[in-house]
Each structure stands twice: as C-alpha cells, then as structure tokens.
N, C-alpha and C positions, 0 to 999 in steps of 0.2 A: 319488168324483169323478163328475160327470153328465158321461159322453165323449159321449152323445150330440146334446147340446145341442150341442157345441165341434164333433165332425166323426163323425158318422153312420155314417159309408161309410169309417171308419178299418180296414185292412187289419192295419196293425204298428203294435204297443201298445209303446212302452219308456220304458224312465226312466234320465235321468243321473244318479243316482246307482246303485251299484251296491246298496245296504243297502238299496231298496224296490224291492219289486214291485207291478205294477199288477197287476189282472185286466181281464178280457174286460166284465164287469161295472160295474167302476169301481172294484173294492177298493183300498186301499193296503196292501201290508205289507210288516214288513221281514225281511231274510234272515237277519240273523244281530241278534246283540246290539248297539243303538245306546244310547251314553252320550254324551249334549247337556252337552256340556263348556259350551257359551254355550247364551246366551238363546233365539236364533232360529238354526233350520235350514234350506235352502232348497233345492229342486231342480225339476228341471223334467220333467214328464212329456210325451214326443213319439208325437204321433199322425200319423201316413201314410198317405196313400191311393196306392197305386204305378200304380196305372191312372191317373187324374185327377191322379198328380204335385202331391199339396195338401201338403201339414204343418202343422199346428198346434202348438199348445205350451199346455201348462196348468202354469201357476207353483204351486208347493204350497210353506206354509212351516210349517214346525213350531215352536209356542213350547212352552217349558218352561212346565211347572205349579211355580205357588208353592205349597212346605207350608204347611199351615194350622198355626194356633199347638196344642200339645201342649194337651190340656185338662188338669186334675190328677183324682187318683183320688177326688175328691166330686164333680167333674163329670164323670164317664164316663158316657155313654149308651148304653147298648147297643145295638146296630141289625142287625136280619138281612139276611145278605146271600147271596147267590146263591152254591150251589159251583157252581167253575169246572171242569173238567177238565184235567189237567195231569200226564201220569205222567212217571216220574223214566227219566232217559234208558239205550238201552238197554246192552247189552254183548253182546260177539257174539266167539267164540274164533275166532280165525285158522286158519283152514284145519282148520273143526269140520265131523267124518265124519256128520255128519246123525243122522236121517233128513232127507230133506229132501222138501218145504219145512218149514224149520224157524222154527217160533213164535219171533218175539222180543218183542216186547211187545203190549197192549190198549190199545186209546184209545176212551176211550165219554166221551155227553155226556151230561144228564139228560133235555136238549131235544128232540136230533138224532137218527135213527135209522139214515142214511148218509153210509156214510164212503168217501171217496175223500183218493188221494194227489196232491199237486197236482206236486209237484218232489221229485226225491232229486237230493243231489248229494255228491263225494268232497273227502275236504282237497285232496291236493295238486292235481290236477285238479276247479277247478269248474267247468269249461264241460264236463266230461267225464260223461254222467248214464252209468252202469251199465244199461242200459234191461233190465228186466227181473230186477234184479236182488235187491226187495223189490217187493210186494202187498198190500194191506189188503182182510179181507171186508167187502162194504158194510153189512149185516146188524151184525156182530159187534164191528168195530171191529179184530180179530187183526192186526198187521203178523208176513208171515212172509219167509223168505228162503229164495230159489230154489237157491241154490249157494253153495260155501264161497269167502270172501274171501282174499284175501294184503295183510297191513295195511300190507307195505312196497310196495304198488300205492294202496290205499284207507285209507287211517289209520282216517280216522272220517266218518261222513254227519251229513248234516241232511235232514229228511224233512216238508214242510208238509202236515198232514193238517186235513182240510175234512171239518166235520158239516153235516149239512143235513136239513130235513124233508122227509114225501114230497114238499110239493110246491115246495119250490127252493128256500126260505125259510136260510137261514143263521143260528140264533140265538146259535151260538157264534164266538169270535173262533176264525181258524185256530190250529191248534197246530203251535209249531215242535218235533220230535221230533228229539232225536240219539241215534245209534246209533255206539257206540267198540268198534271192533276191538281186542278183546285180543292182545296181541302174544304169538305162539307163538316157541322157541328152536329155528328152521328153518333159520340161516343159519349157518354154520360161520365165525370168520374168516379173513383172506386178507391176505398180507403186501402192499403197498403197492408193490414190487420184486421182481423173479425172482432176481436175486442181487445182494448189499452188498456193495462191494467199500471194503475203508480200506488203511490203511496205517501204520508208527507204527514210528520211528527202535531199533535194536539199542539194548541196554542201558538200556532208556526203565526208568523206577524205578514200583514200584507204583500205582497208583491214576489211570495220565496215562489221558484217554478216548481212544481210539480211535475209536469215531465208535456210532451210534445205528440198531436198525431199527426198523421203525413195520406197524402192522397194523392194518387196522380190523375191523367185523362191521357188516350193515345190520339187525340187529335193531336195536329200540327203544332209543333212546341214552338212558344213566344209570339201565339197569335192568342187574340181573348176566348180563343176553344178552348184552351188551356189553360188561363189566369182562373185560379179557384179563390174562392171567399170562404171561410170558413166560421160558425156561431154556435152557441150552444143551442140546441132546441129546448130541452127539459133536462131539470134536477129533480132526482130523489133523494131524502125527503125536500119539498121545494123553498121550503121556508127556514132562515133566510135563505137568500142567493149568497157563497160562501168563496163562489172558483168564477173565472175572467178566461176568455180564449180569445187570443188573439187571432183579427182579419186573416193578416196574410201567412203568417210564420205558423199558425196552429200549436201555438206553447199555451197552456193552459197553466196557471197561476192563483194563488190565494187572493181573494177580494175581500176576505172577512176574517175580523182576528176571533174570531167565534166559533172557531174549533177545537172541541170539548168531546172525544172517546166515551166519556161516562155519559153522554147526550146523545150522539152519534158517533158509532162507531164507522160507519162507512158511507161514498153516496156511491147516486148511481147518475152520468150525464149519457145522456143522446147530443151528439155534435151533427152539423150538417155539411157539409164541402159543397161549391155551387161556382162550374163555371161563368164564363162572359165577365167575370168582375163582380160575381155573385148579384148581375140581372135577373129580375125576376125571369125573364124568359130564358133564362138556361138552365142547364142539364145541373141534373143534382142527386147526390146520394146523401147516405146516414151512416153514422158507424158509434157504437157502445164502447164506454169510460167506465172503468168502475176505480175509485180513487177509497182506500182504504187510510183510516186514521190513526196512528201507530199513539201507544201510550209512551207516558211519562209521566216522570213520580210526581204529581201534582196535587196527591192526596196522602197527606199523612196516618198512618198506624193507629190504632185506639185500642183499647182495653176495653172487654166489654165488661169488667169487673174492675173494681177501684181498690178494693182490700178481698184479701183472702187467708184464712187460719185453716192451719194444720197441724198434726202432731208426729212426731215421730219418737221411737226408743232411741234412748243414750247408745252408743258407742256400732251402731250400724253404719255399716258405711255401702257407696257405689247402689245407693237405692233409690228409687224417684218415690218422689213426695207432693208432687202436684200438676197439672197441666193446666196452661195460661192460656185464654186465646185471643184472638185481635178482630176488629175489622178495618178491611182495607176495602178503598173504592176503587183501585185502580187494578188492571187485568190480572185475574189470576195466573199464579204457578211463572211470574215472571220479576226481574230483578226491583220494579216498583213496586209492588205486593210482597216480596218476598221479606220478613221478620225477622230480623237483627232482634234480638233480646241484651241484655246487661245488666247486671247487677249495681247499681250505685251506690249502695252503703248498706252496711250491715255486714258486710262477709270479708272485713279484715282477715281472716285466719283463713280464708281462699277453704273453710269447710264447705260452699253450696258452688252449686257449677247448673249453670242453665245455658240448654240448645235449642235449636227449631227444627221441628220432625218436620220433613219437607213434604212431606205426604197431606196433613190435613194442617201446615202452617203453624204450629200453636210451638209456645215455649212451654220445656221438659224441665221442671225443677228438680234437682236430685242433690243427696248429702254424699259428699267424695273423701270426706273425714266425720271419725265418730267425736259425736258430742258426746259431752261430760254435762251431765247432769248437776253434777257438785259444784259446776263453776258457773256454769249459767243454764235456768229453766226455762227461761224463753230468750229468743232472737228474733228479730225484726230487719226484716228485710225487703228495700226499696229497689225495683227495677221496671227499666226505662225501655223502650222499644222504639226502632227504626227501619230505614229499607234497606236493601241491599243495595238498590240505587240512589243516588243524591236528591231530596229533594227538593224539586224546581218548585218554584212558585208563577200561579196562573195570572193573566194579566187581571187589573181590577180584582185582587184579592189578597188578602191580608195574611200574614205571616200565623203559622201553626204552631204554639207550643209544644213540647215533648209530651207527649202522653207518659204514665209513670201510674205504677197499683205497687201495693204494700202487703209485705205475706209476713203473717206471725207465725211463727215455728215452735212448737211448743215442745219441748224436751221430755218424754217420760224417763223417770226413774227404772234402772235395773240392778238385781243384787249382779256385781262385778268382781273380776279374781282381783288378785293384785297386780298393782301396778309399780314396774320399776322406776326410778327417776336418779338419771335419765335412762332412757330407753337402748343406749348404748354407750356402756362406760366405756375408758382410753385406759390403759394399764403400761404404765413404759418399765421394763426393767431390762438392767441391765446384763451382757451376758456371760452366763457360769456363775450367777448366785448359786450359792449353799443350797440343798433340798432343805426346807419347810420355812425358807425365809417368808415373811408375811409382807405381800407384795400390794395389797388393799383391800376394800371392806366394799361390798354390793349387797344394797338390802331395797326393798317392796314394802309398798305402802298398800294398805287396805282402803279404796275410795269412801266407803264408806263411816267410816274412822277416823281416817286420816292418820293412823302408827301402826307400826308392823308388828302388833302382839299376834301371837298365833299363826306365825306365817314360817314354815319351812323352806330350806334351799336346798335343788339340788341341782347336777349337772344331768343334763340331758345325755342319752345314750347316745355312741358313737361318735363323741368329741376327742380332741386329741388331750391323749390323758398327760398335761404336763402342771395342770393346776389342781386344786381341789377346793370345793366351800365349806365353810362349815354350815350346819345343816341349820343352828339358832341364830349363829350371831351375823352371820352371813361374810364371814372374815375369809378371803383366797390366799392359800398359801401353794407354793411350790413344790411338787414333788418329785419332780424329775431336774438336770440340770440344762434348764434353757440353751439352746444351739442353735442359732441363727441359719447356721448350715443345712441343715437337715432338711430331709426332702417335702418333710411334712408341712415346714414353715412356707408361705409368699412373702417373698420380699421380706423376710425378719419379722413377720407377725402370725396370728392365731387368732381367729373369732371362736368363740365358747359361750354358745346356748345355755341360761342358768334357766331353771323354775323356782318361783315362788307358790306357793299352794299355803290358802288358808283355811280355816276348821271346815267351812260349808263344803270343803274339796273342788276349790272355784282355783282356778290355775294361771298365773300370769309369766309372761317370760319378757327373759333382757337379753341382752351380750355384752359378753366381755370382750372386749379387744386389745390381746395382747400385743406390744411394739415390743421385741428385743434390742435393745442399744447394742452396738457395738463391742464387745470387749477387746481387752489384750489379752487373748488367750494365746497367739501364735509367737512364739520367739522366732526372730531372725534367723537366716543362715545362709552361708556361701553357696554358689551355687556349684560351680568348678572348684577345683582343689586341687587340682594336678596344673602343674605347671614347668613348662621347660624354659629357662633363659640363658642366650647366647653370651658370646663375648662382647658383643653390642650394648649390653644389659639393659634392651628395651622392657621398659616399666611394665609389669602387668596390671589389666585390668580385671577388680575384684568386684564383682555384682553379689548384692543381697536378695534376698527373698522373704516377705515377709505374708502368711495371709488371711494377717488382720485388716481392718478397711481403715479409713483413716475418720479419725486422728491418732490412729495406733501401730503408725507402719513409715510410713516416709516423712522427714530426712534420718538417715540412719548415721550412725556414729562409729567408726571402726576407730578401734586400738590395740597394738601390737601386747598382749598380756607377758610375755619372759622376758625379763631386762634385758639381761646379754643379747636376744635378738633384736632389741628394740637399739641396740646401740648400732648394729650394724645394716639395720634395715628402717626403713620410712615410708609411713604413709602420705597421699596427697591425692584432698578431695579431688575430684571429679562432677561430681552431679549427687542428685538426693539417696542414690539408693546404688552410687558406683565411685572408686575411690582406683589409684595407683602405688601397687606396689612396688617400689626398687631398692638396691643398696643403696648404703650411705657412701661407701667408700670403696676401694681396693677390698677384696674378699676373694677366697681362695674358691678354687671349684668345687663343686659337691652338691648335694643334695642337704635341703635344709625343710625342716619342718616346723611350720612358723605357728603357733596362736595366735590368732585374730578374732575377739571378738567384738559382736554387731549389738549396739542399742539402736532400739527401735525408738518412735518419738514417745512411744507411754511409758520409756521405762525397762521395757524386756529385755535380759541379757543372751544373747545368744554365740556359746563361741565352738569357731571352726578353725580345725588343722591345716592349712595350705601347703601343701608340698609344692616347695621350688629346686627343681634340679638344673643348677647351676653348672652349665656343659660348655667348654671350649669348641663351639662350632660357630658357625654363620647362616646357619638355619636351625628349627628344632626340629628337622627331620631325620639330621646327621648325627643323633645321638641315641638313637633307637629304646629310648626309654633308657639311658645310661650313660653315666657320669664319666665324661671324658677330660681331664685335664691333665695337664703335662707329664711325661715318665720322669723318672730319676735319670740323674746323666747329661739329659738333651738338655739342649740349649736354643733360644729363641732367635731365628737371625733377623736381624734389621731390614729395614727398609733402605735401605744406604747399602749395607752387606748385601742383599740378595742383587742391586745394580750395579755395584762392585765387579757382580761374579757373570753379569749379564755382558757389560762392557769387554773386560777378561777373556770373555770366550768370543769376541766378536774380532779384539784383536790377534788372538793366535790363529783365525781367520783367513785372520788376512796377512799373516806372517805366513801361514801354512801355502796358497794362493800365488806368494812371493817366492818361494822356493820352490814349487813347482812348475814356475815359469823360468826360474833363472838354467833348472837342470833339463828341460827339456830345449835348452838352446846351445846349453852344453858351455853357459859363460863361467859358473860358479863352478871352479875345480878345487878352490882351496877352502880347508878345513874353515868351518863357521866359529867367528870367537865368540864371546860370552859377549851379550850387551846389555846394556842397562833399560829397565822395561819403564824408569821413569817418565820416559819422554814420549810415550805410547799412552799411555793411561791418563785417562780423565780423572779429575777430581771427582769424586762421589757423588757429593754434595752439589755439586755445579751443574743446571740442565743447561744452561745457556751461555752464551758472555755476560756479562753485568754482575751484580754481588754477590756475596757467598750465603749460601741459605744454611742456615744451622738450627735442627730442630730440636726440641729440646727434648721430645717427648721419644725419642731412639734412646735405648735402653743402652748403657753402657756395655760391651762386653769385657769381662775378667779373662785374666791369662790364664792357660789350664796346660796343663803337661801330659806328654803322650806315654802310654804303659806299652813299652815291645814294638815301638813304631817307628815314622818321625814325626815328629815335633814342631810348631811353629810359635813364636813365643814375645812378643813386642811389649814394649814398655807404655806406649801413648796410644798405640793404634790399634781398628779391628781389623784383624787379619783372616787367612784363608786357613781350614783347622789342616790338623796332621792328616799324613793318607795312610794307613794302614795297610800291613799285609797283601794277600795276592789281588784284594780289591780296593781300586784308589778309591775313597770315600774322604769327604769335607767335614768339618765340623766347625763349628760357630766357637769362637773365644773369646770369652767377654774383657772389655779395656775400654780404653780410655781412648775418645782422639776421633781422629777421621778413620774411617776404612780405606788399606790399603793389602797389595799381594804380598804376602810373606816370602822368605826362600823355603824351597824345598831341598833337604840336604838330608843326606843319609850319614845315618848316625842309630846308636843302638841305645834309643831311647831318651838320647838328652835333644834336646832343642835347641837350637840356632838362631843368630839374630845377621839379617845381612840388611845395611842401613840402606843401601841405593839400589844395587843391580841382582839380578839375578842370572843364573847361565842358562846360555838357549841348549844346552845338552838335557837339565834338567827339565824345562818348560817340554821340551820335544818328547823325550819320555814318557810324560806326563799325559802330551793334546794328542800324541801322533796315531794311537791305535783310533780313539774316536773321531777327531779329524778324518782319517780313512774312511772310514765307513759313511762317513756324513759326507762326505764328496761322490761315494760311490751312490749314493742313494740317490744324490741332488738329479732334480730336473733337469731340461734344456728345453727353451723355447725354438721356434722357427728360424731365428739366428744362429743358433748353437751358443749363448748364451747362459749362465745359471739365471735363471730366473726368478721360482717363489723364496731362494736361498741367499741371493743378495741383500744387502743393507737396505736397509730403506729410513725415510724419513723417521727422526725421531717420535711427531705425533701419530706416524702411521706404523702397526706394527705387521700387517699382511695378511693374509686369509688362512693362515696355514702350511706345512709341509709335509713332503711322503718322511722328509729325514728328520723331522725334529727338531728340538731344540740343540745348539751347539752347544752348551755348558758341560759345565764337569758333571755335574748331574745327571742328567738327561738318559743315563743308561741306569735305571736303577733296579732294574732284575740282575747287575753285578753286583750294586755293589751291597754296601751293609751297613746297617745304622744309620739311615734317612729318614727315621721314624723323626726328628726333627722336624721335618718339613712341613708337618700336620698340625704342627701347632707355635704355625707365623706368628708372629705380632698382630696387633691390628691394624697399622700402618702398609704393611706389605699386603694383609688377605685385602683390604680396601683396593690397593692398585690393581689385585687378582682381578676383582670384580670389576672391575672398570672395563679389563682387558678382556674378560668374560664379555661384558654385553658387548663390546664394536663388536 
C-alpha cells in the first residue's frame, strides 16, 4: 500500500483488523492463519498524524482466488518454480536448564542475507511481547532463546521474521515462525477446598453418595500431567472401613451398612489426588473429609419407672400432680428424642391432661377437672410414650414394643359446698306470664350426704331482677312480666347466678337460664289509612303490621267489620300480611270510612279505620285531600257527544273557508239559502268505512228543557244543549239514540224539534264571531298556506296551535256553565289521555 501518497507525515500506522499488519513501508501481512470463508474481505488501514491531528484511512479488500480446472496427467506441464523458505515450527521444553542462549531453530532464504525479527508474541497474552526473550543472527538466520519459559505463563509464540538484501530490498515474503512450549510435569495438584465437609443419614445401605471432592493440576490439560487418581489415605475412627472413593470421579460413597450415630457420630478421611494416572512417580496432594452422621429414630422412648402413685384433693382442678421421665438413645432436643406422651385408659372423663416440658423432655401429669371423692377414690391411669419422629428400625434388629408406666391417683376427701344438678338449668317460659307464676324448681345437693337438708337459696347480687327463689324449697317464681324486647334480655333469654349455702357456710352455685318463648302480645294493624281512589277505582293496597315473631304474626286475616260496607266494598288477598281493597259495584263519590280488622295467625284481633276518599279524578293528586264528584244540574257528555262536537266544528270550518273564497272573487252575490247539514256530518259512531260500532257502555242522555233560553229537545237522539243568553254555552241532554246536531231556533223558552236541516243563518250566528278569531290567529307557513290549523289525518291530531281548538267551547273565559267538562265519563277522559301522551 503507497502510505505515502495518502498521508506523508503519518505518525501511527494501524489496522482494524487485528489478522493484518501494516509496515512502516506499506507491507500488508497477516498474523496468524486467515481462511476467506466468503468471497470478499475487507478492512481498513488508519493512518495519524497526532501533531497536525489528520487521519486518513485506506480501504483494502481481499478477494478469493478461483482454482484453476485440474489438468489430467497427459496434460501436466512441468514448471520450475522458486523454493520458498519455510522451516517447520519450533519446540522449546519448559523451563529447559540451557545453556543458554539456547538455539531453537534456522530461518535462511536463498535470496536474502538479513535477518531480522519483526514481532514475537505469546498465546495467552498477545499484547504481551516477552521483550528480549528470542534474537535472530542477521548473518545466520539462528533464532536463539535468552532464558527458560514457564508454558503455563507462555503456551506458544509466533515469531515474524524478515529477509532482506544488503541493500533493503525484501525478496522474500515475511515468514510467520511458531515456537510451542513443551509442557514439563512442574505443577503438583491441588484440591479445589481446604476441607469437604457432607453428611449421610445412620443406617443409610451401601452404595447411597455422600457427596464428591474435586482437584485440579495447571499442567497441560488432557495430557497424563493432568489425569489425577484419586484414594482414601486414612479413616477416623479406622475400624471398620465404612465410605469407598472413587478413582477417577472422586464421589465418595457408603461401603458399609454399619452406620450407627449412637457408635459414631462422625469420621474423619485424608483423600489423596495424584497425577500421571496416579503413578507412583507423580505429583501429589491431600486434602480433609469430614463426613458427619445425622440421626434417626432408631431407638425407642422408655420409662424409667413402670408404676407410679400419687395423691391429690377432690375437686382441684389445672394442677400438676406428677412428672414422668424417659430415656431416649438417640440425639438430644431433636424430633427422634423428642416425647410424645398419651394417656391410654383411665381418663374417660378427659379429667387428666399430660404434656412434654421441652426443656428437660419429661411428661407433666396435671388434673384439668375436679375429682369427686364420692364417686370415685382412686383412678388408674395408663400412658404410653413415643417420638416426635416416626420410628425407623435399624437393619438386623427387631421391632420395639411401646414402652407404657401406670400412675394411681389417689383422690383425698374434702368437706365440699353444695352442689347443683345440673350445673345449668334451661327454664323456657313463655311471654307476659302473670307475676309470681311458678316457672320451676332448682335445688343443691350436699356431696357429702347426698340431700339438700340444710341448704339455703339465694340469687346472687346484681342479676336482672325478673325471677325470685324461694330461699327452702328452692321453687322460681316470676316477679316481673317477662319481655323478650327489652334491652336487658340477648336474644329472649337471661342467665341468673343462684347460691346454695349449707350449715358449715360451705357455698355452691348454679344458673338459671331463662329462654322467653315468643308471645302474642302484639295485635295487628294497618299501616296507611288514608286513602284516595280515582274514577279508575284502582284497588288499594292494605299492608299490616304485626311485631310479634312468628308463629304469632304472619298470614294475617282481614275483614270488613260493618255490613252495609261490606256489601259495597271487597277484600282480595294479596300475600301474607297484604290484601286489596275495591268496590263491589257502582258507588257514588265521597269519602268512606271502612272497619277493617287484622287477625294475626295466634289469634289477636286488631281493627283499623281506613279512610277511602272516593274522588272524580284521574289522578290522586287532583283532589287535594277533597271529595270531588259531580255538581247538581251538569250533565256527563259522552264519548260520541264530545266527537260529535269535534267533527261539527271541523265542518263549519270548512264551510267558513268556502265562503271566504267565493266572496273574495266576488262569485257569490246571492243571498245563501238554508241547507241541510245532513249530508256534511259523519255518523258518530263510525271512525271508518266498515260496520257500525255501538257501545254499550255510553250513558244514555235524557231530554232536558231550557229555563229563559233556547232549547234543543229530540225524541231518539243526543243532541247539542241550549245556548243561553249573552253567552253561547252547550249543554249535554240525555236520550236515547246516536248523537246528532239539534236546530237552533229562537223561541222564548220552548224547544224545537227540526228532523233533517238546519239554516246556515243560524249556524252563522252561532260559528261566525269564533270562526273570526280563529282565522285571524291561524299561522302561514312559507307557502302562505294555513298550516298547524288544517285537518289532518284522523290517527294524527298535530303538535298544537297559537289558535286553539275550533269547537264551540274553546272560548271558555265567555262562556258559563262548563263546569261539566270536569267531570267526563271515563270513556272520553281515556281518549284525553291518549291524546295527552302523543
């Protein structure tokens, strides 16, 4: 490579890769063996100038040469070619006594006549050169060595030696020379650990591992410097031999099933490690085992005593009464040593309780109930002892019975109070007994007797004072009136401390424990009692209350107590403790105040007032606490009648509509005659084409006569009422038939009957002030169109208008006597609501 072209005045010559070196010159070479696995190689050589702070870089790429095709042996040509120089690499003994400098090999060219070394360097360390530690004569070509190597510092070198003519000329490629340290056997080995320590369960059976030691050597690995052998030297104690190590692996193993903790508890082995294949003439070390013997319950518990007698007083209790103790052969303060104790007969009545003090091991006999003297003087008691751990059995050795000692317990006599039996009476009564009913009898016995002469009863201070004893006979009676409720009781009961005391002033006590039962003290009752029912007459719902517990409360029983309202009113269950009150029938408005009373299920009568105000509305909020039903005079209009009057005004409409078109074109100049409105008007009854619906449930209207009016009056039909004075007002007339328009005709109070026609002079009269007004009100949409005030579909009735409704009605800040209208049928307020929700 020409460096000097690229940078001159280059200071530091180096290359990223580490397998080539440059020279000062511009050589390439490489340092060790390159195999061009691919095609193309590539790295870069950096040039530095550290004064002038330059770098360059020269890219170098190496391609593979292609073989040329094999000629066959009719075309071989022979071709002379140049020997190379190339000697075979060297060998050099480890730590070799000289002389020294000692020759290791010749490098000559046929070309060249000096030789120089350019780089030595070592395996493990190659940044690490030896300085001085090989020289080549330039003359001769000799590489010799200054001093003896250690190959576990230097394994092996590589050595670049350079021929050159006198006069600089280089005609040989460098030669790369290795020199391999032969490994000498200088390194002894050396156990890995100062001391192994294992361990491996008593009675373990041949062959189980105990555990492994390890040793290495830094000679040359996988040469016999290295192959170690390894043997036990000596056991402590030595007899028998008990543990096996293996040659090559160094696992150490049970050889004898004659490991026994209570014999020996631990050894101690010397191992030896020895290279060459553990020849005697190789290197060798030692290293310490210490193998500990772990216990197991191999040895059964014992009693060192077989029987034992004690005494203790009657009726002591939570007192120790003896200590038991064992011997165990196997390690102390641990789960095979450690004393399980058990009682195994005698202590039915669970009065004796024995543990193990963990401290000195032994069993704690103690009495955890008083003995009675009277019943039994002595007890005999058998108990059994074992490990905490399971015990194993040792090989060659025969199964261990339970060990098992017997304690007689000898009961002293003491004088004793009385004694209750039982020690807690049960008293159930039931509740709100009478004061001083006798509820039961609690009496004490004298142990030593066996009858209660001479024994007093009393209640202990600060009991709740609801009973009393008698003080001889010991008979409880009631002095207060038992209440479940009360804050004093839990849960409907009372525990009550008695004493019994006899002559010697010896003191025994009991309890009573009162249960209160349940009574029927509570009667039923309503809980609401006000009530509003609409026109609707939805049923009300009547809830009880009762609070007794059960079986003294639910399912409850209502019934109406006053005949005459039972004839016009009905009950109908519900559920246990709710029921539905309505009419039977047709019933006038008002307010009604019903008896209803509640049995409970034990019996209790409880009766309550229910006020139902019976209101002409469609809510209960429409009646403000107040009895709204029809006035005198008014009259109900139908359901038929009020579409009648809806139809009616839809066609003076559209008559009104028609006459304002014919005069604003100036066609209609001649007076309008009378025509007949039959042929305009829809049947009532009829919403569609198809049959005639007739309902049955429209209230007939009667004919009625007008006082100082006019009058409208039909034989079959409902018609439209008289209009009165300065205000047209309607009124409803009850008859017979379909609804149809009456005439209107002026007369001084008598009534009129016109069978087919009526005159548009009086219709005009009649529509033409309101008609005005409701035209002048009406909208126009963007057409100029009437818009929200046109007809529209019969299912669809519109959102609304600024002008209202067209009917005769509709203005009723004139007229007078609309108080009708408040109290529709239920037919028509239904349709209301309809027309309400769209």
């Amino acid at each position: 490579v020409d460096l000097k072209e690229c940078l001159p005045s280059a200071e530091f010559i180096s290359s990223t890769d580490g397998n080539f070196k440059i020279l000062e010159d511009g050589s390439v070479y490489t340092t060790s063996t390159i195999s061009l696995s691919a095609e193309r190689k590539t790295f870069t050589i950096l040039l530095n100038d550290i004064q002038e702070h330059v770098q360059k870089k020269i890219h170098v790429s190496l391609v593979k040469e292609e073989k040329k095709k094999t000629r066959h042996a009719r075309d071989t040509v022979l071709k002379r070619t140049k020997r190379r120089w190339g000697p075979i690499p060297s060998v050099m003994i480890e730590n070799s006594l000289g002389p020294f400098p000692l020759q290791i090999q010749q490098v000559q060219s046929d070309t060249a006549q000096n030789y120089t070394i350019y780089y030595s360097a070592s395996g493990p360390g190659i940044d690490q050169d030896p300085k001085g530690l090989f020289y080549i004569e330039k003359e001769t070509g000799n590489i010799f060595a200054t001093r003896a190597v250690d190959r576990e510092q230097y394994p092996s070198f590589q050595i670049i030696c350079f021929a050159t003519t006198p006069d600089g000329y280089s005609p040989e490629i460098p030669l790369v020379h290795t020199i391999r340290i032969e490994d000498d056997n200088d390194n002894a080995p050396y156990f890995t650990q100062d001391l192994f320590e294992f361990s491996v369960p008593e009675n373990s059976k041949p062959g189980i591992i105990v555990g492994k030691v390890t040793a290495e050597d830094k000679d040359e690995p996988y040469t016999l410097h290295t192959t170690l052998k390894y043997r036990i030297v000596s056991q402590n104690p030595p007899i028998p031999p008990v543990f096996s190590l293996h040659g090559d692996t160094g696992v150490i193993s049970v050889a004898s099933p004659q490991l026994d903790r209570e014999v020996e508890s631990g050894y101690l082995l010397l191992v030896e490690a020895r290279d060459m294949a553990g020849q005697p003439f190789g290197l060798c070390t030692t290293g310490t085992v210490t193998i500990r013997i772990e216990d197991t319950n191999d040895n059964a518990p014992s009693f060192r005593q077989t029987q034992y007698e004690v005494r203790v007083e009657e009726n002591r209790e939570n007192v120790e009464i003896l200590r038991i103790s064992v011997v165990d052969l196997d390690e102390p303060r641990s789960p095979a040593s450690g004393a399980v104790f058990e009682i195994i007969r005698g202590n039915d009545d669970r009065s004796f309780e024995i543990t193990t003090d963990r401290n000195t091991n032994e069993g704690v006999l103690c009495v955890v109930k008083g003995l009675d003297y009277e019943t039994a003087k002595q007890r005999v008691l058998v108990i059994a002892v074992n490990n905490e751990a399971p015990y194993m059995l040792a090989p060659h050795s025969q199964q261990v019975s339970q060990s098992t000692s017997s304690v007689t317990v000898h009961v002293m006599d003491v004088d004793e109070g009385p004694v209750f039996k039982p020690c807690l009476l049960r008293i159930d009564v039931k509740e709100c007994e009478d004061v001083g009913t006798s509820i039961g009898r609690y009496v004490a016995e004298d142990p030593e007797t066996g009858n209660s002469e001479g024994i007093c009863y009393r209640i202990a201070p600060g009991q709740c004072n609801w009973i009393s004893i008698d003080e001889k006979s010991g008979e409880v009676r009631t002095i207060r009136v038992l209440d479940r409720d009360v804050a004093e009781m839990r849960q409907g009961q009372c525990n009550i401390t008695v004493l019994a005391i006899d002559r010697n002033g010896k003191t025994g006590t009991g309890t009573i424990q009162v249960v209160i039962q349940p009574g029927n003290k509570n009667y039923p009752r309503i809980l609401k009692t006000d009530y509003i029912m609409c026109r609707d007459r939805k049923p009300i719902c009547l809830t009880a209350q009762d609070g007794d517990a059960s079986p003294y409360s639910t399912p409850f029983v209502y019934r109406i107590t006053d005949r005459n309202l039972a004839s016009s009113w009905k009950i109908t269950r519900h559920n246990d403790n709710s029921v539905y009150l309505s009419p039977k029938g047709d019933i006038p408005f008002g307010t009604y105040d019903i008896p209803v009373s509640v049995t409970d299920n034990g019996g209790k009568v409880g009766e309550t007032y229910v006020k139902v105000n019976y209101c002409d509305c469609m809510t209960p909020t429409e009646c403000n606490g107040e009895t709204r039903a029809p006035r005198e005079g008014s009259v109900t209009l139908g359901v038929w009648a009020i579409l009648a009057m809806i139809l009616g005004s839809l066609l003076l409409l559209l008559i009104l509509i028609t006459i304002c078109g014919c005069c604003g074109t100036g066609v209609m100049s001649r007076p309008v005659t009378d025509d007949c409105a039959n042929h305009n008007l829809i049947i009532s009854n009829t919403e569609a084409p198809g049959e005639e619906v007739m309902d049955h449930n429209i209230i007939p209207l009667q004919t009625t006569t007008d006082h100082g009016g006019y009058g409208i009056k039909t034989g079959d039909q409902q018609t439209f009422e008289s209009v009165k004075g300065r205000g047209h007002t309607l009124e409803s007339v009850k008859g017979v038939g379909h609804q149809t328009l009456g005439s209107v005709k002026e007369g001084g109070g008598q009534t009129m009957m016109d069978t087919c026609r009526y005159s548009y002079s009086e219709w005009h009269n009649f529509t033409h002030p309101r008609l005005g007004e409701k035209v002048h009100l009406c909208r126009q949409d963007e057409e100029q169109k009437h818009s929200e005030d046109y007809l529209l579909s019969y299912h669809y009735e519109g959102k609304g208008s600024l002008a209202g409704s067209v009917g005769c009605c509709s203005d009723q800040h004139e007229e007078e006597a609309l108080d009708f209208l408040d109290q529709l049928e239920p037919k028509f307020r239904t349709l209301a609501e309809a027309c309400v929700k769209r």
